[in-house]
C-alpha positions in Angstrom: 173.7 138.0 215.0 174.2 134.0 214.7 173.0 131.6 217.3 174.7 128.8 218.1 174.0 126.2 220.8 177.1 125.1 223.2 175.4 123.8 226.3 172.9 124.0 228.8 174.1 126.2 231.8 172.3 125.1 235.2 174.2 128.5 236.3 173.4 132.5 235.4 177.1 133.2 235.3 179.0 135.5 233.4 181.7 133.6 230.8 184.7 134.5 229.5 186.0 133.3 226.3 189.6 133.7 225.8 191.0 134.9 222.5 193.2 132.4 220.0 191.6 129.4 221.8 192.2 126.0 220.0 190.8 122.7 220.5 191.6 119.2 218.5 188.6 116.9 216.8 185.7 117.3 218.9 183.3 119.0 216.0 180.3 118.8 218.7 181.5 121.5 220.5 182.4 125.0 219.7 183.9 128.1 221.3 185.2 131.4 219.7 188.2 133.1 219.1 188.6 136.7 219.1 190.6 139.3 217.2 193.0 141.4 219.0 195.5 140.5 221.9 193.4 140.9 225.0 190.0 141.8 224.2 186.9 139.2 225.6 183.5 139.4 225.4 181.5 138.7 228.8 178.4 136.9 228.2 175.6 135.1 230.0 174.7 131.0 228.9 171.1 129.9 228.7 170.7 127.0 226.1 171.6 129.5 223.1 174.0 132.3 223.0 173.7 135.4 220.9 176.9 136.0 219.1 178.7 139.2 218.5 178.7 140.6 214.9 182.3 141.4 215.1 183.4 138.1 215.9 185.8 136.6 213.4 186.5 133.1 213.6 185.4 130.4 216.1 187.6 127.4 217.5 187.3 123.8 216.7 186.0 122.2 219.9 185.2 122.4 223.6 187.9 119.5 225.2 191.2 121.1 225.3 189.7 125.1 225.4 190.6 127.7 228.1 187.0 128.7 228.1 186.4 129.4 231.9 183.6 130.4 233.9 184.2 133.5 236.2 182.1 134.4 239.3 181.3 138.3 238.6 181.3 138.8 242.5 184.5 137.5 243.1 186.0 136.6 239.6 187.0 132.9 240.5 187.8 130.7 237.3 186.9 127.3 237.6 187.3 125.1 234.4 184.6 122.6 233.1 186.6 121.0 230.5 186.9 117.9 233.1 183.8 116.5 232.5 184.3 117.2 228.3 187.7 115.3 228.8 186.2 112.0 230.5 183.7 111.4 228.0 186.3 112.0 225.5 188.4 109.1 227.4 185.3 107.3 228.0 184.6 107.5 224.3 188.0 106.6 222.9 187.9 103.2 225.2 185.0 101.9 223.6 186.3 102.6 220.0 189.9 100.7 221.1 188.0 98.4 223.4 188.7 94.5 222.1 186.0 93.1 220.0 183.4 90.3 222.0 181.8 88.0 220.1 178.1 88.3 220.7 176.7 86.1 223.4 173.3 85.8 221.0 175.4 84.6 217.7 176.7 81.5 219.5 175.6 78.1 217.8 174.8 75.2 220.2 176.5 75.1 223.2 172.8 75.4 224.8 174.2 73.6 228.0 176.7 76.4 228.8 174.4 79.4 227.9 172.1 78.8 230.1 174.0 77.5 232.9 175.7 81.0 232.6 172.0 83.1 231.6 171.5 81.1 235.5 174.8 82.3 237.2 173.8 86.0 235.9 170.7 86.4 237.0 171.2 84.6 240.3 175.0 85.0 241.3 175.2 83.1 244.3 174.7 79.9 242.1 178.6 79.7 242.4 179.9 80.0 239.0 180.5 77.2 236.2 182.7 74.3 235.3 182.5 74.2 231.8 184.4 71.1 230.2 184.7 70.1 226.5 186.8 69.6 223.3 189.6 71.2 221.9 188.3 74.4 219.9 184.7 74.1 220.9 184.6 77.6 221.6 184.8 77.8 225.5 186.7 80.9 226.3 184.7 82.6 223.2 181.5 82.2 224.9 182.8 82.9 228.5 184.2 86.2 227.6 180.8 86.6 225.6 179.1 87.4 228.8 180.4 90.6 229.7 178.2 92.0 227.2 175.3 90.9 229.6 176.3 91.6 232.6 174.4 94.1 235.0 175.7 97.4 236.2 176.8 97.7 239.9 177.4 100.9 242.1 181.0 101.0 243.7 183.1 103.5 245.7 184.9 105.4 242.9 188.8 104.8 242.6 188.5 102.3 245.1 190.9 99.4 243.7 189.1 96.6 245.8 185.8 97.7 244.0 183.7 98.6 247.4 179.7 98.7 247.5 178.9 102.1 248.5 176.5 100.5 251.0 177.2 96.9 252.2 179.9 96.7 255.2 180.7 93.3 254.0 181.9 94.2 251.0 183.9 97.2 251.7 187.9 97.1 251.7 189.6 98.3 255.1 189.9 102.2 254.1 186.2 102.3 252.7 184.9 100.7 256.1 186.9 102.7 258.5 185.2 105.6 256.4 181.5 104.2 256.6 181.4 103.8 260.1 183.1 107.4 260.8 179.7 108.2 258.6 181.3 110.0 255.8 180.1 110.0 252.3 181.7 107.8 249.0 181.6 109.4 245.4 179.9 106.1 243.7 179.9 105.2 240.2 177.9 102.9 238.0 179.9 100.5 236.3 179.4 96.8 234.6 180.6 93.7 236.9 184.0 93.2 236.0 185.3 89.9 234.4 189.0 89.2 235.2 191.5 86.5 233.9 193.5 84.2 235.6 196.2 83.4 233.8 198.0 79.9 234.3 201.4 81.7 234.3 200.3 84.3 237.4 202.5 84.0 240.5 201.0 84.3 243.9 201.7 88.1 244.7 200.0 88.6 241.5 197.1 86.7 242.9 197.0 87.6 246.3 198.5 90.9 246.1 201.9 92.3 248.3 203.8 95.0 249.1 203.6 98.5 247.1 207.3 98.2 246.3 206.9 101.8 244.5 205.3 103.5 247.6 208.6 101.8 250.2 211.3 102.9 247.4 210.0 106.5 247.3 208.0 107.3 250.2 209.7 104.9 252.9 206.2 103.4 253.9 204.5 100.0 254.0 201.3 100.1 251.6 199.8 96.8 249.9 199.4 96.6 246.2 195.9 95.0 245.6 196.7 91.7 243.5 193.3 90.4 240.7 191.1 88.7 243.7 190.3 92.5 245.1 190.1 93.5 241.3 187.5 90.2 241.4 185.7 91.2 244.0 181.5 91.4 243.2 182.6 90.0 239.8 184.2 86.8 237.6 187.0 85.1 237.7 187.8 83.4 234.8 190.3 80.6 234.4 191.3 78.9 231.3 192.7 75.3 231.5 192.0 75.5 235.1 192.8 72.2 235.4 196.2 73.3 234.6 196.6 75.9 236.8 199.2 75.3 239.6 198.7 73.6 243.1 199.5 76.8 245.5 197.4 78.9 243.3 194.4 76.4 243.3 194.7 76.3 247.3 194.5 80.3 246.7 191.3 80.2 244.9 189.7 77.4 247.5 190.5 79.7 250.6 188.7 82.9 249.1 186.2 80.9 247.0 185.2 79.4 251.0 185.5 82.4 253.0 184.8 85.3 250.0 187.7 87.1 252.1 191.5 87.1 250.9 193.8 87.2 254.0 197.6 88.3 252.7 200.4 88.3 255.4 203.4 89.2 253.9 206.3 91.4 254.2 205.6 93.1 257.4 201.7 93.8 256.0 198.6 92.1 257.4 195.3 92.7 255.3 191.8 91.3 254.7 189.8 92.3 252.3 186.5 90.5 250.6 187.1 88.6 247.4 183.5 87.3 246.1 183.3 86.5 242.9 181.6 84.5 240.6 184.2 81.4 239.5 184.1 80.1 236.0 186.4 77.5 234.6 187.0 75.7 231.3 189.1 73.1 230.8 189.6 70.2 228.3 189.4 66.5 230.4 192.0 64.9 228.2 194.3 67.5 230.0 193.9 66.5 233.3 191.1 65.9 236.1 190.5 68.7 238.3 191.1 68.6 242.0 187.7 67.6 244.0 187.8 70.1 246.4 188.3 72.9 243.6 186.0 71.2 241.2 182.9 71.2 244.4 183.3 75.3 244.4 181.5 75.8 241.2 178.2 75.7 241.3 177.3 74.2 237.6 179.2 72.1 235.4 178.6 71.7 231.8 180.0 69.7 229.1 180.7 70.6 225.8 180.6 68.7 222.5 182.2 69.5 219.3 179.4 70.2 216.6 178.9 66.9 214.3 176.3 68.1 211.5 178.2 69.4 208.6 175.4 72.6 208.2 176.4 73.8 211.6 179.7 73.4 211.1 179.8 75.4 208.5 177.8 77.6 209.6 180.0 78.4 212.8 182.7 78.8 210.5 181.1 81.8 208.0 179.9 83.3 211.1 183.6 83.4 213.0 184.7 84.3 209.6 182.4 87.3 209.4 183.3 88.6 213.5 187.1 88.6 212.2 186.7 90.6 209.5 184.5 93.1 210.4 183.8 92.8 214.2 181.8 96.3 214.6 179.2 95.1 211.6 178.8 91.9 212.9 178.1 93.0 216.4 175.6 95.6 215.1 173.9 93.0 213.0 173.1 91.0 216.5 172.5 94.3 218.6 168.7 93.5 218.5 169.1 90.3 219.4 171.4 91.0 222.4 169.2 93.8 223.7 166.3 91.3 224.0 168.4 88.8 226.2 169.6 91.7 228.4 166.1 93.2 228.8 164.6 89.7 229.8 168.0 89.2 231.8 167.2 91.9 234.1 163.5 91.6 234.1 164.4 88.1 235.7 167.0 89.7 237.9 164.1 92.0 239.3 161.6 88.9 239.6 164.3 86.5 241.1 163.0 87.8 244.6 159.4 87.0 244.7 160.4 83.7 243.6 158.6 80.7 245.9 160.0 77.0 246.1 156.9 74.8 247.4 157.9 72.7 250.5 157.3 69.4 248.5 160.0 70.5 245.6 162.7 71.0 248.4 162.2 67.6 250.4 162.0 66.0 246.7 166.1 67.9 245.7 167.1 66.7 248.8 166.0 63.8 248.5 167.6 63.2 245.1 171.1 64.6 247.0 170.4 62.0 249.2 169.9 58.9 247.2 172.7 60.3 244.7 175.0 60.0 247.9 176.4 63.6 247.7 178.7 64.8 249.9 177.5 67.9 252.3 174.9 70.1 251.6 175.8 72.5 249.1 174.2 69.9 246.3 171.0 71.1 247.8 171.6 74.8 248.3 172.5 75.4 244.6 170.0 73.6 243.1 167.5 75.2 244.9 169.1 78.5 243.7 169.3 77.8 240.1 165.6 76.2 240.3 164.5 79.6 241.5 166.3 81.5 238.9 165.2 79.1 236.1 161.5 80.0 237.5 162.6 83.6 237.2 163.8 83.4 233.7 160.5 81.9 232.4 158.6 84.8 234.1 157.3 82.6 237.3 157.2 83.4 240.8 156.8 79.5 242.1 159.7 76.7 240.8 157.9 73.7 238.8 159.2 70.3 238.8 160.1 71.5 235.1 162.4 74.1 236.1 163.9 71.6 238.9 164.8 69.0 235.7 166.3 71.9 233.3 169.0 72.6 236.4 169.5 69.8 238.4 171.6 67.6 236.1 174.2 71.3 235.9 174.1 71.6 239.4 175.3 67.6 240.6 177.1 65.7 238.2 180.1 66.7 239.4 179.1 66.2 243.3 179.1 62.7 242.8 181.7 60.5 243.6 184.2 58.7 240.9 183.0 54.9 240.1 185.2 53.7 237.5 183.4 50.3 237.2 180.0 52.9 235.9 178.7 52.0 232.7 176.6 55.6 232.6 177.8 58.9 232.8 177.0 61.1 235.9 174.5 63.1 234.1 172.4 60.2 233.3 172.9 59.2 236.6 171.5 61.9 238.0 168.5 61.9 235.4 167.4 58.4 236.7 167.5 59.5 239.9 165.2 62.6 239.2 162.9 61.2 237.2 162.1 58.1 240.5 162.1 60.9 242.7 160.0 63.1 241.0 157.3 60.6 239.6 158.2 60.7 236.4 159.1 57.5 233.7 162.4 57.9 233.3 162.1 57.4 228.9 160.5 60.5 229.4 
């Protein structure tokens, strides 16, 4: 007798193993194949099986088998290859997934890193504006981020990407279902990051009418456009200061509400479209409309690399991703888990996080003498001061924290003077440092 381990069985059930099974490439798993036209072999699973001595051959693997477990009251087959199949699927998307370069192998860019490390572990920040050079590697590090993005529980299936638990982020369906008290199958899945591409139309956008569902079925259904795919996630847009008028004045109605209303074609939905908004854009392009540009919550500008060593350094390291992406992502694995783990362990602190009386009167104080419109100058710097404590370890902001954030969070709240002789970051930096107490050489 051999023993061979298939699987641990939760269930004392009799199996059946069907002769002249086959199975393709799946050498972890195994299951038998008997001689002769009908005979089987019952037999009972606890981690190991004993094997009979007049079995001849056994079958490659487990995903594509007939191997089915039957009920010895009532003989009922129910097959368990499902579960071999998804993980199969599961597994063949990360080997074909696209390559991301590692958010740890970046050189420079310091600005935009951490105004995104910021925006992770505090979401309602209220994304970035990130503004630079040609070929400076915006988009690289942007896309970068998925990587470190936490998982999230959602109604499974659900194309609008439903919590399983708040009613204010549940599509229609998932609502009416809540509050009849039923219960969602959730899963656990990373936030999702989703492109806006200049060339989108509005449907696309917004979504419309399931033109599949009225051809064959004869029935009005809407067709959930990339702001319910959005939803609890990114929105990316590249050369957003490109992007068309009617679809900017798309992105500032759900970017103000975190709803997307769509009445079209005899349909009339609302369902919620929060996301986190992050742009990058070059400035010799094209200015960016100031009612879009207020919506994200930190701006950073990028500068192309001067130093010849770092230069070339960013250029044996790109070199190395293209040609072996999967070595050059393992040689930074280490590197990436440590960012991740402190990542979440700020995520998990962000809470306890205190802001002393005196630091809030002194933000809006600088809001106020910086002449910023509203109040949302205030609110996000407060935020990202909170989540800057929380990424140093600290449960009480610092005026430290306050001057590492604040110049991310309102340059681009101030308005236009084209007679200025300073930037608006140094602008901002004056005003902090009078403010705050300190010399503003220092």
């Amino acid at each position: 007798h051999d023993l061979i381990y298939v699987m641990k069985i939760v269930h004392w059930d009799a199996f059946v193993a069907y002769p002249n099974d086959r199975v393709i490439n799946n050498p972890s798993f195994f299951v038998f194949s008997f001689p002769g036209p009908q005979s089987t072999v019952l037999m009972t699973f606890a981690s190991t099986l004993t094997v009979p001595s007049n079995v001849s051959s056994f079958a490659a693997t487990f995903a594509s088998s007939r191997v089915t477990r039957r009920s010895i009251s009532d003989g009922k087959r129910t097959f368990i290859s499902k579960a071999v199949a998804n993980a199969a699927e599961s597994k063949t998307k990360e080997d074909t997934a696209r390559p991301v370069y590692p958010f740890s192998a970046i050189i420079g860019q310091e600005e935009m890193k951490f105004a995104a490390i910021m925006n992770i572990i505090d979401p309602n920040i209220g994304g970035i504006m990130v503004m630079g050079d040609r070929g400076t590697g915006k988009s690289t590090t942007v896309r970068s981020l998925v990587d470190l993005l936490p998982l999230i529980d959602v109604v499974k299936d659900d194309p609008f990407m439903s919590s399983p638990t708040d009613p204010n982020l549940m599509s229609p369906d998932v609502l009416a279902a809540f509050r009849a008290g039923e219960n969602f199958e959730t899963v656990n899945i990373p936030i999702n990051m989703v492109d806006l591409p200049l060339g989108a139309t509005e449907d696309r956008v917004c979504g419309t009418i399931d033109i599949e569902k009225a051809l064959t079925e004869g029935t009005k259904a809407f067709e959930p456009g990339l702001l319910a795919k959005a939803n609890r996630g990114i929105l990316y847009v590249d050369e957003v200061n490109l992007l068309d008028d009617h679809l900017v004045d798309v992105l500032l109605d759900s970017a103000a509400s975190g709803w997307n209303t769509v009445e079209r074609e005899g349909i009339s939905i609302c369902h919620p479209a929060r996301f986190i908004l992050i742009g990058s854009g070059n400035p010799e392009e094209g200015e960016l409309r100031p009612q879009l540009l207020d919506r994200f919550g930190m701006h950073a500008q990028i500068k192309t690399v001067k130093l010849p060593e770092e230069r070339v350094r960013v250029v044996e390291e790109r070199t190395a991703f293209d040609t072996s992406p999967k070595e050059f992502r393992d040689k930074y694995k280490e590197e990436q888990d440590q960012v991740i783990g402190k990542l979440s362990a700020a995520r998990t602190l962000l809470p306890s996080v205190e802001v002393p009386m005196d630091i809030r009167l002194k933000i809006s104080q600088v809001c106020a003498e910086l002449d910023v419109d509203g109040l949302r100058g205030d609110l996000v710097t407060t935020r990202a001061a909170r989540a800057a404590a929380a990424y140093r370890e600290s449960t009480e902001v610092t005026d430290e924290d306050v001057y590492s954030i604040i110049t991310l969070c309102l340059r681009h709240r101030l308005r236009k003077d084209p007679m200025a002789t300073i930037d608006e970051g140094t602008k901002v930096l004056e005003v902090f440092s009078s403010v705050f107490g300190y010399d503003s050489e220092e």
